[in-house]
C-alpha positions as CSV (number, residue, x, y, z in Angstrom):
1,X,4.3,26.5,9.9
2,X,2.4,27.1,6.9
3,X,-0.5,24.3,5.7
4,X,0.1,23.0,2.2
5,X,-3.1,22.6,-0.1
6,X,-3.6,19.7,-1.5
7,X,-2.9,18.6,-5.0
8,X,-4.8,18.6,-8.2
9,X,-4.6,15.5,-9.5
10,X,-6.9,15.5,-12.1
11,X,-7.1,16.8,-15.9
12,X,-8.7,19.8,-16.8
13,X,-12.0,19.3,-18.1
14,X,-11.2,20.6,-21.7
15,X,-8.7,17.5,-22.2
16,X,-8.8,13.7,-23.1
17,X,-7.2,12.2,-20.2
18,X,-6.7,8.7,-21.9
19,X,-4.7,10.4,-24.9
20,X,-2.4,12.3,-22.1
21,X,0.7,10.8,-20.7
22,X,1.3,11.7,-16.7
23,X,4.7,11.6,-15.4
24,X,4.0,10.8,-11.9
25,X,6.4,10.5,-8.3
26,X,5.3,8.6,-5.8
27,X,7.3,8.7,-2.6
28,X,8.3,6.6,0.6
29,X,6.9,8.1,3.7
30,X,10.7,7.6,5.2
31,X,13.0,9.2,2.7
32,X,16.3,7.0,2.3
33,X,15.0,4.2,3.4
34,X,15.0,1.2,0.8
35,X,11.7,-0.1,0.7
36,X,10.6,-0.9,-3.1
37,X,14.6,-1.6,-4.8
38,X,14.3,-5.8,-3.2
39,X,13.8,-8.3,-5.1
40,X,10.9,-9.8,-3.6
41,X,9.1,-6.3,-2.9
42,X,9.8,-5.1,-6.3
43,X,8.5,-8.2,-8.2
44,X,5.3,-7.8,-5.7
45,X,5.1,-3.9,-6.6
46,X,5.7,-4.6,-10.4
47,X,3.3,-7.3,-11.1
48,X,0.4,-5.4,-9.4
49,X,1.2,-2.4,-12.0
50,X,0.9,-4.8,-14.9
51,X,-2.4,-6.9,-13.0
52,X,-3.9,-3.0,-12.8
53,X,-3.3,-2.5,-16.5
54,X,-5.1,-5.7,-17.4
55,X,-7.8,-4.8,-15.6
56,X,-7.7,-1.2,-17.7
57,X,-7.3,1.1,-14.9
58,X,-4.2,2.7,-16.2
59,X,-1.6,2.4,-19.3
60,X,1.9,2.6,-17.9
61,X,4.2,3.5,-20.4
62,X,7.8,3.1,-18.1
63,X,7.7,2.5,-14.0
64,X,10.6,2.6,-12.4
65,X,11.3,1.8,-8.7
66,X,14.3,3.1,-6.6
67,X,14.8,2.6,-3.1
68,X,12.4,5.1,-1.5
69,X,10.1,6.3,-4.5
70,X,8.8,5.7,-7.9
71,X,8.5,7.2,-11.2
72,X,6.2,6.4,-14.2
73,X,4.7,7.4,-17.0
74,X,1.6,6.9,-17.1
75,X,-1.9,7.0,-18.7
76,X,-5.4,6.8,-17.9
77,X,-8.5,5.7,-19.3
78,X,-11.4,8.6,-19.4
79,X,-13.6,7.4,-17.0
80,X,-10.5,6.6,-14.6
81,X,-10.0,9.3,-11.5
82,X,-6.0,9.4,-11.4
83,X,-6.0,10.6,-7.3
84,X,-8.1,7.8,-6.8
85,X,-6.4,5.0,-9.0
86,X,-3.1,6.0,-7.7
87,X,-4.5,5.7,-4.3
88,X,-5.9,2.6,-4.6
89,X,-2.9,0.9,-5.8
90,X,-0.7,2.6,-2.6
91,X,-3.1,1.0,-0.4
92,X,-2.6,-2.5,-2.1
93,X,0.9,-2.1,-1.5
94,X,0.9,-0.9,1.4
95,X,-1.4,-3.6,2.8
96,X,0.3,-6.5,0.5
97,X,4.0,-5.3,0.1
98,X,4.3,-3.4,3.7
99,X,5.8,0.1,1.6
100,X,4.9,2.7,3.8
101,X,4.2,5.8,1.2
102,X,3.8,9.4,1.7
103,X,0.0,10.4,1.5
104,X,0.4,12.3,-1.6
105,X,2.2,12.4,-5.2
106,X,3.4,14.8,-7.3
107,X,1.8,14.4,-11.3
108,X,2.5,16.4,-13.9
109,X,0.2,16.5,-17.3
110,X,2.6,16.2,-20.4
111,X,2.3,18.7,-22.6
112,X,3.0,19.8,-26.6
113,X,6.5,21.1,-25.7
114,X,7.4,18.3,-23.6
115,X,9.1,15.3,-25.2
116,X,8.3,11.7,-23.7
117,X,11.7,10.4,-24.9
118,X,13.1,13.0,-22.5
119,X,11.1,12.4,-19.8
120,X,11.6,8.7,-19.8
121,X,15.4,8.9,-20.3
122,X,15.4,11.3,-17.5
123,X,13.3,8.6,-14.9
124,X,15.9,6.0,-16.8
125,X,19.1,7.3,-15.6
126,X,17.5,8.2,-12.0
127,X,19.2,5.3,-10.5
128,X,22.2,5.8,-12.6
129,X,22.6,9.1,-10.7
130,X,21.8,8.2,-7.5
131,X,25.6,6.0,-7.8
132,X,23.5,2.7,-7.6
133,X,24.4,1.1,-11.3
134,X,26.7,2.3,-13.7
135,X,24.1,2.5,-16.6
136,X,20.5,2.8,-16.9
137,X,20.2,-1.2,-18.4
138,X,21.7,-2.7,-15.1
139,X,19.1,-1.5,-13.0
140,X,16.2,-4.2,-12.7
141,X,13.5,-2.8,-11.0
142,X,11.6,-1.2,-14.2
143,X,8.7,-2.1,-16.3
144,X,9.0,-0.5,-19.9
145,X,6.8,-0.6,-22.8
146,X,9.8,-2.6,-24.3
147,X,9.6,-5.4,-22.0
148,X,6.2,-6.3,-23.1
């Protein structure tokens, strides 16, 4: 069995990471399970993204929750280490909310070519193809720019 490396998490020295936008995975340790897409969980889960914004550790844009995983898009201030930030919020929900999460996550740097519109209507419909709403507006576990 081959070892995986680690990931890179962080931006190139030659960029501004607080005027990037991330589009970043998070997953459940135990795929399939639902462990974030419950009410109470989800509220829990949500409020400590918005609390982590107030406190300036990271912009996010849209975060979504499914059953088993997460998707956002996300930014972060300069002096913010994004493996360390996204850490540090898995282990308050771990300890808080009980969601057992892989030990990694999967970020990827948005770049010229990339549009954000596309990336968040992609993370948008996620649950819509998964079968678990019909369109993108019934599912309720998502915190958008909009909202605020």
């Amino acid at each position: 069995m081959a070892i995986r490396r680690p990931l890179v998490h962080e931006a190139p020295p030659w960029i501004d990471p607080a005027r990037e936008v991330w589009f970043v995975t998070i997953c459940c340790a135990v795929r399939g399970r639902n462990q974030l897409a419950q009410p109470k969980i989800s509220r829990l889960v949500l409020e400590s993204v918005r609390y982590r914004e107030e406190l300036g550790h990271w912009y996010p844009h849209l975060f979504l929750l499914m059953p088993d995983h997460c998707h956002a898009l996300l930014s972060f201030p300069q002096e913010r280490l994004i493996q360390k930030t996204v850490a540090a919020w898995k282990r308050w929900t771990s300890a808080q909310c009980g969601v057992e999460w892989q030990s990694n996550f999967f970020d990827h740097r948005l770049r010229g070519n990339e549009s954000f519109e596309h990336k968040a209507a992609y993370i948008l419909e996620n649950p819509v193809r998964a079968g678990l709403v019909i369109t993108a507006e019934d599912w309720p576990y998502v915190l958008s720019e909009a909202q605020r």
